[in-house]
N, C-alpha and C positions, 0 to 999 in steps of 0.2 A: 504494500500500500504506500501512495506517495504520503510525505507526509503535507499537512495543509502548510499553506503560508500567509504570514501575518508579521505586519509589521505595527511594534507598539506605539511607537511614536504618533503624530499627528501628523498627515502630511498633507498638503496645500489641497484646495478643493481643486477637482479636476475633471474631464468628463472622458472616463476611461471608451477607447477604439474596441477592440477587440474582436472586430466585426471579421465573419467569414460570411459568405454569402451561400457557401455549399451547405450550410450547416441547417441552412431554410428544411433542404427537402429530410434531416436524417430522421422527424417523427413520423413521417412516410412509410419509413421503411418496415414500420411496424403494421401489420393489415389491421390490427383492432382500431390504432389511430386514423389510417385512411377510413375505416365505417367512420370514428365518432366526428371525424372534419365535416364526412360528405352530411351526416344527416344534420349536424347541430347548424350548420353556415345555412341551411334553407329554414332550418324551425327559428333562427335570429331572426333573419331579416321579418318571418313574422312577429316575432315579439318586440321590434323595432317597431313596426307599422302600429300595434296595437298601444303602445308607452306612448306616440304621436299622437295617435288618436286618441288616446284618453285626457293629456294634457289640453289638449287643443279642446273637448268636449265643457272639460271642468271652467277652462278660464271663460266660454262661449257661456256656458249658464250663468256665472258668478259675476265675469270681472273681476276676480280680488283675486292678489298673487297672495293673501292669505290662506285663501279656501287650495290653494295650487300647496301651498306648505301642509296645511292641514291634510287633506288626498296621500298626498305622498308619505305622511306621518300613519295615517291610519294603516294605511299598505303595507308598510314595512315594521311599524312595531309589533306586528308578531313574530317575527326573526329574533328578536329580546326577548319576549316571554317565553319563545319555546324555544329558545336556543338549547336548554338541558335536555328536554327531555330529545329533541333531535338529536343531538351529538352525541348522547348513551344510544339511541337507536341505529344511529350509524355505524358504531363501533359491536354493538354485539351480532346486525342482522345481515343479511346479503346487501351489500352495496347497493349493487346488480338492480336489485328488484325493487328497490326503493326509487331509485332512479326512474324508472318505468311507470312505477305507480306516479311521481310528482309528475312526470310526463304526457299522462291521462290524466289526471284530472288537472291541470294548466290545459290542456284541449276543451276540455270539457267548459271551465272558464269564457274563454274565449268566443265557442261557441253560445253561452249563453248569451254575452256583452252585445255578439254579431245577430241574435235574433231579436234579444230589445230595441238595437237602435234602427235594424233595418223595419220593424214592425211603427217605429216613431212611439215608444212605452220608454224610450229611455231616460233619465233624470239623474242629478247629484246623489239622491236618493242609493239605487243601482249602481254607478259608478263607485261610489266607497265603499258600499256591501260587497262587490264582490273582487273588489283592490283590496280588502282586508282577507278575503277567499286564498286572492292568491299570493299575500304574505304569506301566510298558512303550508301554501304549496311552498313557497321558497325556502322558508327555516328546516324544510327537512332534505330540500334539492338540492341547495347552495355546497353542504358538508357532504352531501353523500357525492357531489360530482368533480368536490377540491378531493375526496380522498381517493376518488378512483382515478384519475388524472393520473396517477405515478402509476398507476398498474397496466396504463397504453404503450408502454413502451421497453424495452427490455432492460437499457441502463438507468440505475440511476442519474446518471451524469449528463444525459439526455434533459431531465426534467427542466431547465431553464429555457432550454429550446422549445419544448411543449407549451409550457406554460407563454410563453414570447408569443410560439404559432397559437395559442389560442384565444390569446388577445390581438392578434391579427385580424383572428376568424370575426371575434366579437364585434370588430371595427370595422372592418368592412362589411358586414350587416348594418354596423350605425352608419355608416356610410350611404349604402341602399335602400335600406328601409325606412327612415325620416323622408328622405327625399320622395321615396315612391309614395309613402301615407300622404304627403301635402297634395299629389297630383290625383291621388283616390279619392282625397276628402273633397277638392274641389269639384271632381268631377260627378262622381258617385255618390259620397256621402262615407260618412266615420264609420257604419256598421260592414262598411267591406272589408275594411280594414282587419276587422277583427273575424271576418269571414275569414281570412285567406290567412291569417294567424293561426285557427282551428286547422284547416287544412294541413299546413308547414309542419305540424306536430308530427305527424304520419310517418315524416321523412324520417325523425330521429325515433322514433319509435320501432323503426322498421333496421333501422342500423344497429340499436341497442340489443335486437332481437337474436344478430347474427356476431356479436363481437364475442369471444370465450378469453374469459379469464379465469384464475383461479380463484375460488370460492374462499372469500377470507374469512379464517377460524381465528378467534380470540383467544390470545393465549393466557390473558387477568382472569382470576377468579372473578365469576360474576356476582354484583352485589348488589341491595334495591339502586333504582335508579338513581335517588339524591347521593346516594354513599357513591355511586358512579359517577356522578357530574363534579362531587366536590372532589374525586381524586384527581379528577383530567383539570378542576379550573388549579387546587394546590401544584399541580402539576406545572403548568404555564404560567402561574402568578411565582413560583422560584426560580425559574427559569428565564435568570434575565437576557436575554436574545428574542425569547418567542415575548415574553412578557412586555419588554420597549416596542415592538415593532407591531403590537398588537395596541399599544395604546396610540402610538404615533399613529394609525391606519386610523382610530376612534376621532383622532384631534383633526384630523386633515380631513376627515367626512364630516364631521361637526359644523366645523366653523370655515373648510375654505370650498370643498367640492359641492358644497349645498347649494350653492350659489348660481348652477346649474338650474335650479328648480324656476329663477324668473326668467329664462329663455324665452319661455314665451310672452311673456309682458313686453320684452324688447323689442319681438318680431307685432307685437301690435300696440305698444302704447307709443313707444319711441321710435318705429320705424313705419309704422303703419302699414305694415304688411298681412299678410292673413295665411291660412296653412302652409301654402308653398315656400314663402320666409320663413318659416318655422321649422320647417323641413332642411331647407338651404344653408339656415342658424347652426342646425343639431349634426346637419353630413358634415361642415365645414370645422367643426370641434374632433370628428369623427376621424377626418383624414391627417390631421394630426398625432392622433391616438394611435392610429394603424402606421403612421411611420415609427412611432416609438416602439408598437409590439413589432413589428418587423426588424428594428434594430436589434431588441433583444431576444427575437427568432434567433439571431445568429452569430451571438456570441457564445463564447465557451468556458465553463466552468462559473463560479460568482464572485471570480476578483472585480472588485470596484464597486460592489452593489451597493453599499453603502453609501456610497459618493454619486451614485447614478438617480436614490431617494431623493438626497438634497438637491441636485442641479435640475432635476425635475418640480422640487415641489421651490426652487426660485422660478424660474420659470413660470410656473401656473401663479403665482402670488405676483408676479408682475405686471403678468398678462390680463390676470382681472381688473389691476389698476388701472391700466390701459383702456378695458372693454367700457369700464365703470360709465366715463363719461364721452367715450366717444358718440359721434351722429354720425360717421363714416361708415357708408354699410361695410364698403371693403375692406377698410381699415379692422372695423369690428369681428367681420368672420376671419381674419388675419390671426387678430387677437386669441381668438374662441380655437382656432386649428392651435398654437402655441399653448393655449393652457391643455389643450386635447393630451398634444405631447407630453407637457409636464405631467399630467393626472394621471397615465399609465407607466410612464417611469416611475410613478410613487410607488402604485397600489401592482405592478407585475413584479417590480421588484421584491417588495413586502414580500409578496406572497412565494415567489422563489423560496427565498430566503429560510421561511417558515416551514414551506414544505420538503427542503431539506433538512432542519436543526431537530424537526419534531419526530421524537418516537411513533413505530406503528402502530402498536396495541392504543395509540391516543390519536392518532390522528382525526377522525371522526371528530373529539370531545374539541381538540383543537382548533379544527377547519371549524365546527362552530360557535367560539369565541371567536374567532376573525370574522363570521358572518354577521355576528355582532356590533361588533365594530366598526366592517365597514358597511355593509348593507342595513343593518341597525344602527348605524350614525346617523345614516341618512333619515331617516323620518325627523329626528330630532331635530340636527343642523336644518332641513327645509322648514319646517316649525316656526323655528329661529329665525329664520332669514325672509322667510311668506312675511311675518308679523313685521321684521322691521322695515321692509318695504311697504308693506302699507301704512305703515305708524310715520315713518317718516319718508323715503321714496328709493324706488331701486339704486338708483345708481350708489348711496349710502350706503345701501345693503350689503352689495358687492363691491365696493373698497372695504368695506369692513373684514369683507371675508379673504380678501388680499392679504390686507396688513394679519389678519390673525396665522394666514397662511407663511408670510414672512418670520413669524416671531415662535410658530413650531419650528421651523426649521432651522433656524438659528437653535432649538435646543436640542434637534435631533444632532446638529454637527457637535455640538460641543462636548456629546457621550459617544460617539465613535469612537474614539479609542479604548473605552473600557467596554463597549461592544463587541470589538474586535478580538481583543483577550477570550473572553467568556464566548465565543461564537467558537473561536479555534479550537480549544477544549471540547466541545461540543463535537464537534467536526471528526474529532481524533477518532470519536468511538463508533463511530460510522463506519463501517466497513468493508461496505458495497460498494461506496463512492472512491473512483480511480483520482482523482484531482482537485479536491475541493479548493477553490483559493478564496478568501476573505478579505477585501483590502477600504 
């Protein structure tokens, strides 16, 4: 085994190269990976069309980028309430089949959302009942498909390139899918949307069907559920590597990635645009994002990832500064591509990271404390951010969430070096992994 490398000292911020470009196609070469690309890239871009369509519905009834904070809060706060019992479920039960199950009934969602509104029975009412449905679905998806990720592919050492191509995959879905929702919504209407979202499921349902892996046996004694969740949270809460990087992921969805949620107030209060602007808004954040996962498609090993967190989340804390107050559309989708980048060098990095440091028998309890974090940030931070745009006005809102974005990351840099230590150590015990590097 090599051994990791780490260097103690502090060394100047930088934004590590490391790029190969062959390195794109090596989760290819795995067939389970080629199913879960083909089917999950066609069920995105529906779940793209359907988050367009929902937003674009909520602000259309409302008008308040309140009610757009509140939405997005009630949807995702049950990623937090049931984050325990998820994350014991994912650790004791087939992956596999859980995955399948969140899969059908997120179809099933969809189709419901697609017959309300194309019937014209839809309302704010229905839109949050059943965005709280599909929190539901996520707190058990989110962990069951972070832990199965490592099992597509043969090496461990592979795992940053996975993890890279599948925020790729994710981006260019946000790429195609906002943009196609704005030309459905005008043309056709918001329940198509979520028609052909119902449909898209099919694809990944059908690929999950045919991938074989091996069936993961738990090697912990099994204990009730609480004595399970508190051993995996004791677990991550001593564990300073998973522990920092799991609150830093909490603080940068809080108070800077929320800020996403008035997108659409800009594409109509400040730009006077209507779905297609909104569309245009969300691809142009999107193709940013997919250059950042494509960078880290094709790097190798995880020296620099540390340094790749911070130059990313400067980046998006500038970039909002920027978006805050501009009127330049171009200028602003300029902006909104720039923070794209930065927010996935945050949160692919993160999760690299994590999904290398953390033991198996936890992974499950782990992936979902990160889903807390970051997908359970989110309701909170839009909450935050809905309210103080309408209390006093967007463009406040998001410099707000700039500068808070600024003042994490200033204190993410300044514990990298004692990161670095405590990460190596970690590393050493690992012993599947041919090259970890840490820097």
């Amino acid at each position: 085994m090599t051994v990791p490398v780490l260097t103690v000292t502090h060394p100047p911020l930088y934004f590590p190269i490391g790029m190969n470009p062959k390195r794109l196609l090596i989760p290819f070469s795995s067939r389970n990976y080629r199913l879960f690309f083909a089917g999950q890239i066609v069920s995105l871009v529906g779940s793209w069309m359907t988050q367009t369509a929902t937003v674009w519905l909520v602000y259309h009834f409302t008008q308040s980028a309140f009610w757009l904070g509140a939405v997005t809060f009630l949807g995702q706060i049950p990623i937090v309430l049931l984050a325990p019992l998820a994350g014991v479920c994912v650790d004791r039960f087939d992956r596999m089949k859980i995955l399948k199950l969140t899969q059908a009934a997120a179809m099933l969602q969809s189709f419901a959302l697609a017959a309300l509104a194309i019937s014209g029975h839809i309302n704010i009412a229905w839109l949050t009942g059943l965005a709280i449905f599909q929190g539901v679905i996520n707190a058990f998806d989110m962990p069951a498909r972070q832990s199965l990720v490592i099992h597509l592919v043969e090496k461990r050492e592979h795992l940053a390139n996975v993890i890279g191509l599948n925020s790729s995959m994710f981006n260019i879905a946000r790429i195609i899918g906002p943009g196609l929702a704005g030309f459905v919504i005008s043309d056709f209407g918001a329940g198509y949307c979520f028609l052909i979202d119902g449909i898209s499921y099919l694809a990944v349902l059908i690929a999950l069907c045919f991938i074989q892996i091996r069936r993961h046996v738990r090697k912990e004694k099994i204990e009730s559920v609480w004595s399970d969740f508190r051993s995996g949270l004791k677990y991550a809460a001593g564990f300073g590597p998973i522990r920092q990087l799991i609150l830093t992921a909490a603080c940068f969805t809080i108070f800077g990635i929320s800020a996403n949620v008035l997108i659409p107030v800009y594409a109509e209060k400040i730009f006077g645009g209507d779905a297609k602007l909104l569309g245009l808004l969300m691809s142009a954040s999107a193709i940013g994002s997919l250059l950042a996962a494509l960078y880290l498609a094709t790097r190798k090993g995880l020296k620099g990832m540390g340094h790749l967190i911070v130059f990313g989340a400067v980046a998006f804390g500038l970039s909002l500064l920027a978006f805050a107050y501009s009127r330049n559309l171009h200028f602003s989708m300029f902006c909104l591509t720039i923070a794209g980048l930065g927010q996935i060098l945050i949160m692919a990095s993160n999760n690299t990271l994590i999904q290398n440091l953390v033991d198996e028998e936890k992974r499950g309890r782990v992936m979902s404390l990160y889903g807390m974090a970051f997908l359970g940030g989110m309701p909170i931070g839009s909450l935050i951010t809905g309210g103080i745009a309408d209390w006093l006005n967007p463009p406040i809102a998001v410099t707000l969430c700039g500068i808070a974005t600024l003042i994490i990351t200033y204190t993410f840099y300044r514990q990298l070096p004692k990161f670095r230590i405590e990460a190596r150590a970690a590393l050493k015990t690992k012993m599947d992994i041919s090259s970890p590097v840490v820097e």
